[in-house]
ZAPA-229854 format. One record per atom (N, C-alpha, C): x, z negated, y; atom name. Coordinates in steps of 0.1 Angstrom, whole numbers, plus 2048, in hexadecimal, padded with zeros to 3 digits. Layout:
[site [X; Z; Y]; 'CA'];
...
This chain:
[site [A41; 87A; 234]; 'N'];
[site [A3A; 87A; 240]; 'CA'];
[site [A44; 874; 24B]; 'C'];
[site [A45; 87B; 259]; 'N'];
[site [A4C; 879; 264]; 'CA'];
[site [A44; 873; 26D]; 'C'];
[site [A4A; 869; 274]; 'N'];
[site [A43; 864; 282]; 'CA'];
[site [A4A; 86F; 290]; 'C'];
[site [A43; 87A; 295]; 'N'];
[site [A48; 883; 29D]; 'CA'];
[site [A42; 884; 2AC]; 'C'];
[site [A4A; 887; 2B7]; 'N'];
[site [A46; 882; 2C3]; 'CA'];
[site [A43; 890; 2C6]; 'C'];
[site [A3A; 893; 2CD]; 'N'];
[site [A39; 8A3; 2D3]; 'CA'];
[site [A3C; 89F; 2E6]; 'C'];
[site [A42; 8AD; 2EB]; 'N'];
[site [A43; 8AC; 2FB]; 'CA'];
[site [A42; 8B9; 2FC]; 'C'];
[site [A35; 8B7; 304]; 'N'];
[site [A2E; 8C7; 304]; 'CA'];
[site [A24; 8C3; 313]; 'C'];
[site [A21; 8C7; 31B]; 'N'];
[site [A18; 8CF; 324]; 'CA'];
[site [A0D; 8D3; 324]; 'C'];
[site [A0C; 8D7; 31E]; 'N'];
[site [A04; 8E9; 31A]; 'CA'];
[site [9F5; 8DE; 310]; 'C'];
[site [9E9; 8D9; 312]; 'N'];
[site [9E2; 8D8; 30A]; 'CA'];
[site [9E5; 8E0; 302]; 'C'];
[site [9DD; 8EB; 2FF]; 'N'];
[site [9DB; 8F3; 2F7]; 'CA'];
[site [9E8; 8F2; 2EA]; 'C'];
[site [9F1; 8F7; 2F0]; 'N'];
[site [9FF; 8F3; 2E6]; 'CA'];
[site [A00; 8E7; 2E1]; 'C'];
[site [A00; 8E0; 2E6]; 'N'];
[site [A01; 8CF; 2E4]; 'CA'];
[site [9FA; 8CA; 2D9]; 'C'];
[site [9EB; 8D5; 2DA]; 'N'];
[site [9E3; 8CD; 2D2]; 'CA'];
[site [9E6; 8D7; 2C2]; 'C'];
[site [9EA; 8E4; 2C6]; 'N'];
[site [9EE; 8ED; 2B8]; 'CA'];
[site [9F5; 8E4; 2B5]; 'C'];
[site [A01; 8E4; 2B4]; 'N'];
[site [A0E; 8DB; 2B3]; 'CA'];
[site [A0A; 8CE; 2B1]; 'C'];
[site [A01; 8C3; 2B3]; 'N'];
[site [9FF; 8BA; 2AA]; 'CA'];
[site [9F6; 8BA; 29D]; 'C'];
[site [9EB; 8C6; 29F]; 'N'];
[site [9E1; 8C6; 295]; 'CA'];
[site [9F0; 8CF; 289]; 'C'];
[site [9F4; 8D6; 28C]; 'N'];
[site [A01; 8DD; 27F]; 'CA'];
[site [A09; 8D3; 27A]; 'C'];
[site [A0E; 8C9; 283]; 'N'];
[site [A18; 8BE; 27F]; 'CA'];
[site [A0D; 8B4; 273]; 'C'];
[site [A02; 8B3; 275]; 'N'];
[site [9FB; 8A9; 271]; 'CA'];
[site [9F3; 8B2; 265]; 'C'];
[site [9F4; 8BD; 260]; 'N'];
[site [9F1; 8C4; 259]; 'CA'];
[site [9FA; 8C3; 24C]; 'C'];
[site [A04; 8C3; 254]; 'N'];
[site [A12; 8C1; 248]; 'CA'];
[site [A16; 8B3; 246]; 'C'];
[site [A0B; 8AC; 249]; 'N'];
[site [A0E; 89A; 246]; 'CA'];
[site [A15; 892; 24C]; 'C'];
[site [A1B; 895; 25A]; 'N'];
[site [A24; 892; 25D]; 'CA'];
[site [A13; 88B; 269]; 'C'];
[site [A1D; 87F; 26F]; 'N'];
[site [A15; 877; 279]; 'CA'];
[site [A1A; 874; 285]; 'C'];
[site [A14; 87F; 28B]; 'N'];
[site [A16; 883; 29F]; 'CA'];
[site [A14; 871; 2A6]; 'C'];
[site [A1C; 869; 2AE]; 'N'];
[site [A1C; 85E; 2AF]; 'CA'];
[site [A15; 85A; 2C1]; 'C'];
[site [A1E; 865; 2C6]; 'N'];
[site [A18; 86A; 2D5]; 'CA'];
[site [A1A; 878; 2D9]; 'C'];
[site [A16; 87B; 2E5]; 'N'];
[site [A1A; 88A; 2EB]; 'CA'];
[site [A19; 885; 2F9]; 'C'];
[site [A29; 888; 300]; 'N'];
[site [A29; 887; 30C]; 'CA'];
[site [A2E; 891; 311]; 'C'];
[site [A27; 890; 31D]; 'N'];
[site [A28; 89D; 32B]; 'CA'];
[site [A36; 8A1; 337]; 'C'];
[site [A3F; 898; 331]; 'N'];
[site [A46; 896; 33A]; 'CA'];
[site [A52; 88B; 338]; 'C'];
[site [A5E; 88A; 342]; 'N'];
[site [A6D; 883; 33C]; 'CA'];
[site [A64; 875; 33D]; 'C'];
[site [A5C; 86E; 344]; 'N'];
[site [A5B; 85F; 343]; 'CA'];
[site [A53; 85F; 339]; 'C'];
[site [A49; 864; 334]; 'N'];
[site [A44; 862; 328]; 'CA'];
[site [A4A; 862; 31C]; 'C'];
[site [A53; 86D; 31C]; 'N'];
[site [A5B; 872; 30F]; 'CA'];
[site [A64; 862; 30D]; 'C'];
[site [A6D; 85B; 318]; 'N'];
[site [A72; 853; 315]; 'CA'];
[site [A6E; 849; 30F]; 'C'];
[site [A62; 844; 316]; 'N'];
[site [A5B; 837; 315]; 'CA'];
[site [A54; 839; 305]; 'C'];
[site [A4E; 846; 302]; 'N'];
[site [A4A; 847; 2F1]; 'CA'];
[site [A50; 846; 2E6]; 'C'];
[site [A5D; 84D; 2ED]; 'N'];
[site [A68; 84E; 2E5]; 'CA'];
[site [A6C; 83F; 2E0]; 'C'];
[site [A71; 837; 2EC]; 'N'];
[site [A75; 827; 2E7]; 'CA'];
[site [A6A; 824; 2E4]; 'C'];
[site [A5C; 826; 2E4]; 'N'];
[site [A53; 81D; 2DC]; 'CA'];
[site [A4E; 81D; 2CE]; 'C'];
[site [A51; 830; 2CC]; 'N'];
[site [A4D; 831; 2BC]; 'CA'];
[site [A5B; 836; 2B4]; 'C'];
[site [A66; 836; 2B9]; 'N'];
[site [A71; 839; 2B1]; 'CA'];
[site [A6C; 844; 2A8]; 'C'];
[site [A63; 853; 2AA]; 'N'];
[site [A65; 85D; 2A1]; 'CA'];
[site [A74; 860; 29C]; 'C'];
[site [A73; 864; 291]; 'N'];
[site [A7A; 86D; 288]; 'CA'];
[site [A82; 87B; 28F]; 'C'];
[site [A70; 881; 295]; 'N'];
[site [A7A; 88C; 29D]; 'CA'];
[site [A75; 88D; 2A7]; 'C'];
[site [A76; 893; 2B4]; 'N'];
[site [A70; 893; 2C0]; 'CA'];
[site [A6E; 8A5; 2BE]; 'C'];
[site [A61; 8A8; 2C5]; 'N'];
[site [A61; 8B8; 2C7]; 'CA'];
[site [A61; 8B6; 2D6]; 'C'];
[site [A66; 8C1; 2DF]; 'N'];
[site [A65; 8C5; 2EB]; 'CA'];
[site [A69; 8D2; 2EE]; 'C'];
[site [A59; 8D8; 2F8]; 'N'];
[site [A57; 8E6; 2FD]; 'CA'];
[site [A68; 8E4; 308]; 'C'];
[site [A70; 8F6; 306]; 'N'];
[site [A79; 8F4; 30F]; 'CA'];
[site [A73; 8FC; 319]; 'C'];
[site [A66; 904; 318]; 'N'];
[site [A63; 904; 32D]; 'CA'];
[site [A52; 900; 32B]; 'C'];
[site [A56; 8F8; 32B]; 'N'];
[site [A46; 8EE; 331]; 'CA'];
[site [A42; 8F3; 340]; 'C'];
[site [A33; 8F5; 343]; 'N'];
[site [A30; 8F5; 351]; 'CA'];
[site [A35; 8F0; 359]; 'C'];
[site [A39; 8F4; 360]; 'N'];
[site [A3E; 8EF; 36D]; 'CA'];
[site [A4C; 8E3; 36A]; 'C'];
[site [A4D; 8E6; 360]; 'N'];
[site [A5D; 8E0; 35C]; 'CA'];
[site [A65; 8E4; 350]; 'C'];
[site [A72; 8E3; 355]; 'N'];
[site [A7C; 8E4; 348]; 'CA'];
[site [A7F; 8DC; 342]; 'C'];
[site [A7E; 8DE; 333]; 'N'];
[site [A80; 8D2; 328]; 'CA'];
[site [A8E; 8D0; 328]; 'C'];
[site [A98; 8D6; 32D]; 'N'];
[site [AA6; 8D3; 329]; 'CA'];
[site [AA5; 8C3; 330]; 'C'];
[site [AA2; 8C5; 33C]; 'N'];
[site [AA9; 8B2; 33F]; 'CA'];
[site [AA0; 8A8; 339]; 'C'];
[site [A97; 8AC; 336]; 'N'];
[site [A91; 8A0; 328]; 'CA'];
[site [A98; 8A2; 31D]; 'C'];
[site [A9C; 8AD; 318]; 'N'];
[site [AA5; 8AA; 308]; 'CA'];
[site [AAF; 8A4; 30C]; 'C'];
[site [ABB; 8A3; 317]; 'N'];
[site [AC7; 89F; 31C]; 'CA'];
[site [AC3; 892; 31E]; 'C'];
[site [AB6; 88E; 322]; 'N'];
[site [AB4; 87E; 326]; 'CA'];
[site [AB5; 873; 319]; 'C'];
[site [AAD; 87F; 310]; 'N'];
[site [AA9; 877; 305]; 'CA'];
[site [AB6; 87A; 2FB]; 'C'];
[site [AC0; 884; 2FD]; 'N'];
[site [ACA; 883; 2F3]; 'CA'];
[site [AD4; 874; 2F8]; 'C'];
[site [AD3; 875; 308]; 'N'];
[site [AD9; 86A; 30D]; 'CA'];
[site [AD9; 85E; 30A]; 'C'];
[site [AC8; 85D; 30B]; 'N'];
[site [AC6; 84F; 309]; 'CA'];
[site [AC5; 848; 2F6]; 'C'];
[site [AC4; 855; 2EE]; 'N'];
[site [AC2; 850; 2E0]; 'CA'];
[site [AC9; 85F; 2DB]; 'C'];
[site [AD7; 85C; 2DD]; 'N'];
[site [AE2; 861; 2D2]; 'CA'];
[site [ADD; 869; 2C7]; 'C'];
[site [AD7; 861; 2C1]; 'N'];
[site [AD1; 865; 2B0]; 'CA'];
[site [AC9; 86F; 2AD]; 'C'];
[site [AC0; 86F; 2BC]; 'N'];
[site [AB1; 876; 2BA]; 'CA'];
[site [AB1; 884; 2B4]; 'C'];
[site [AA7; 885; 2AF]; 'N'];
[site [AA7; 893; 2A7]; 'CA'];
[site [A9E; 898; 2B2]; 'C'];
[site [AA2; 8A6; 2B8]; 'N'];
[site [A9B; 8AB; 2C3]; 'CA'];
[site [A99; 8B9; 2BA]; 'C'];
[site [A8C; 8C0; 2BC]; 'N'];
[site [A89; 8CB; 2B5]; 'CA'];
[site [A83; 8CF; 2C6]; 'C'];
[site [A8B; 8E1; 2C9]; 'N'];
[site [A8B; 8E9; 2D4]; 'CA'];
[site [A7C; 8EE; 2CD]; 'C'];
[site [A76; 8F2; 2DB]; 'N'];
[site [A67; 8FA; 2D7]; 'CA'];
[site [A68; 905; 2DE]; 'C'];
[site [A66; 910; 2DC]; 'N'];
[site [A66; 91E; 2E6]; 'CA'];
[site [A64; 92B; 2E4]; 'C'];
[site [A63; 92E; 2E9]; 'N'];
[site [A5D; 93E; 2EA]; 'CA'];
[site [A65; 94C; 2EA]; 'C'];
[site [A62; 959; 2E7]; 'N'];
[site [A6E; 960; 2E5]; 'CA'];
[site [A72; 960; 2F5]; 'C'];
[site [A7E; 969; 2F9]; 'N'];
[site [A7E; 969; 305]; 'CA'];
[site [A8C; 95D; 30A]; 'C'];
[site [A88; 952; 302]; 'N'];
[site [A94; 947; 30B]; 'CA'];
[site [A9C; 944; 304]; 'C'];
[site [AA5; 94E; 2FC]; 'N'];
[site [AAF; 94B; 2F4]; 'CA'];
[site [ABA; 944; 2FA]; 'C'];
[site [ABC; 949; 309]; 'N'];
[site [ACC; 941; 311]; 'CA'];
[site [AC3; 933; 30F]; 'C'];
[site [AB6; 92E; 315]; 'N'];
[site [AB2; 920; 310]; 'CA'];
[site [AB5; 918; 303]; 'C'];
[site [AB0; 91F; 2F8]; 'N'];
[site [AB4; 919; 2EA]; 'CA'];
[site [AC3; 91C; 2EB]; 'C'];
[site [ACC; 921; 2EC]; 'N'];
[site [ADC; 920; 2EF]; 'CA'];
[site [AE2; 911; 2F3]; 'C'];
[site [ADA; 910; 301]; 'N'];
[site [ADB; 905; 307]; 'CA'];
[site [AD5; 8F8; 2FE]; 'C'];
[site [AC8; 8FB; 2FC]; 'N'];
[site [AC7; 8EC; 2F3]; 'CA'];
[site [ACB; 8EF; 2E9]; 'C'];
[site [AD2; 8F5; 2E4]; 'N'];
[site [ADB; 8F4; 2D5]; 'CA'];
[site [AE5; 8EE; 2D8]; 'C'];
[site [AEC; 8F1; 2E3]; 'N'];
[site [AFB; 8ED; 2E7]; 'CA'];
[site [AF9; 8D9; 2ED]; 'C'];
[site [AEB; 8D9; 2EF]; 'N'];
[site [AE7; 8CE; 2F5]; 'CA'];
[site [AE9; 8C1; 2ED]; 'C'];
[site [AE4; 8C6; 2DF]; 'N'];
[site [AE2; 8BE; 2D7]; 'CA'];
[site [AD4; 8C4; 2CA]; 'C'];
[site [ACD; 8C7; 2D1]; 'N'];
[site [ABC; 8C9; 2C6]; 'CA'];
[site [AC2; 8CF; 2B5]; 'C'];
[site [ABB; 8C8; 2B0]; 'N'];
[site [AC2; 8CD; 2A0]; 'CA'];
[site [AB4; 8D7; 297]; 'C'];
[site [AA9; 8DA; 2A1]; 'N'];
[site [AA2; 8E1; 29B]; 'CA'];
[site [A9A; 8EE; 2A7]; 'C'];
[site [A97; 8F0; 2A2]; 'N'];
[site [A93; 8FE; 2AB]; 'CA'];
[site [A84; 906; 2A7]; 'C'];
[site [A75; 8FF; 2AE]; 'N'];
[site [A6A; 904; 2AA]; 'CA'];
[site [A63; 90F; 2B4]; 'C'];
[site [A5F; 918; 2AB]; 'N'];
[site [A5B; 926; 2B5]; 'CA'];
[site [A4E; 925; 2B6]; 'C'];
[site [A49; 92B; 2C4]; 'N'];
[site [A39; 92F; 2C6]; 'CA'];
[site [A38; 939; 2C6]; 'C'];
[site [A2C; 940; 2BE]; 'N'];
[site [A1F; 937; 2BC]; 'CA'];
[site [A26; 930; 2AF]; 'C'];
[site [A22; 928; 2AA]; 'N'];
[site [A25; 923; 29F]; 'CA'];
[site [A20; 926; 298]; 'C'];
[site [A2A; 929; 28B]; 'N'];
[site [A25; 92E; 27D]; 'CA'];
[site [A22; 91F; 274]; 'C'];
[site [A1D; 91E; 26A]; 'N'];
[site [A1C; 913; 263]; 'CA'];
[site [A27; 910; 259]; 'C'];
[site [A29; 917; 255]; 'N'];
[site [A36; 918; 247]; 'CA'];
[site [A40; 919; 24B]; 'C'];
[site [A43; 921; 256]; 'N'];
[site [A50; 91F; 261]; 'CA'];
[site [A53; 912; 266]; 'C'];
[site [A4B; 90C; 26A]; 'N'];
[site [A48; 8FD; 272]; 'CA'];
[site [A48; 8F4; 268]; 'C'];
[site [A41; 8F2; 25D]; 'N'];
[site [A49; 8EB; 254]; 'CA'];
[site [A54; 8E9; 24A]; 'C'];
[site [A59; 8F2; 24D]; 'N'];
[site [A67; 8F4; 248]; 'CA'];
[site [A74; 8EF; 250]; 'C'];
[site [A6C; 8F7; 25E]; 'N'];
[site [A78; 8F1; 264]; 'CA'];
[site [A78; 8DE; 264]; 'C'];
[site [A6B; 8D7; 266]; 'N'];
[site [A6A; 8CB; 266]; 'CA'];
[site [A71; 8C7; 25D]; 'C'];
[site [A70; 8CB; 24F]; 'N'];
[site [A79; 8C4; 246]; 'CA'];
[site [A87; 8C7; 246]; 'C'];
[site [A8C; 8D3; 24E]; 'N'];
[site [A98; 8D3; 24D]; 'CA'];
[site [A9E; 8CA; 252]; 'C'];
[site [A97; 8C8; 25F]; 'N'];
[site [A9E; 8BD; 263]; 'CA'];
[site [A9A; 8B2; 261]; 'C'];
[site [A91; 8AD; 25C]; 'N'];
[site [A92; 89D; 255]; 'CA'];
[site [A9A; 89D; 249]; 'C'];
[site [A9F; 8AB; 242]; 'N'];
[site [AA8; 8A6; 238]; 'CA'];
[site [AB6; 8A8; 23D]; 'C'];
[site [ABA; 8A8; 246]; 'N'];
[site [AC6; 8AB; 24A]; 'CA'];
[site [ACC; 8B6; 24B]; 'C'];
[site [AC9; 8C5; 245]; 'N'];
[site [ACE; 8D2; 243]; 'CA'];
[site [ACE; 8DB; 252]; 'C'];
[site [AD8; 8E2; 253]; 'N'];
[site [ADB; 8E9; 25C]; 'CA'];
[site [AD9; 8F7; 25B]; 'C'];
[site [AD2; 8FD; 266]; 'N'];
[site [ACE; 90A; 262]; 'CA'];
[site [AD4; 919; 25E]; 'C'];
């Protein structure tokens, strides 16, 4: 079981995406909306892995993954997205993110990838 941070927008996603994480045992810690939230949760619950949408409403996740690769080196950032934004996942691949979850979310896709990356494996 993983302590996992979600950064999502989107109720509706937000709440798929934690009820799936939490299905597979893993324990959603917070969900923030945005770069001051994502920081401040981030230093408060030190997850495992952080998830973040890369086009959230009315914002781009890229300068929240860049903030948070900035401020915490280590972090395990897992990209979220949709078909369509492949130059996006390019970009957060080249950014740093070591995992890569698609919507809509599949379940067995989504936990697989989780463990890949809590075990360290590369895709």
């Amino acid at each position: 079981m993983a302590k996992i941070l979600i950064i999502e927008n989107s109720i509706f996603m937000k709440g798929s995406l934690k009820f799936l994480l939490e299905q597979s045992g893993h324990n959603v810690v917070g969900v923030a909306t945005n770069l001051e939230e994502a920081l401040r949760m981030y230093g408060q619950y030190f997850p495992e892995i952080t998830t973040c949408d890369l086009l959230m409403r009315g914002e781009d996740g890229m300068p929240i993954i860049r903030a948070l690769l900035e401020n915490h080196p280590h972090i395990k950032i897992a990209a979220v997205w949709v078909s369509g934004l492949e130059t996006k996942i390019e970009e957060a691949k080249r950014a740093g993110v070591v995992g890569i979850l698609e919507k809509p979310y599949k379940f067995d896709d989504l936990k697989k990838e989780i463990e890949r990356i809590l075990n360290g494996r590369t895709t």
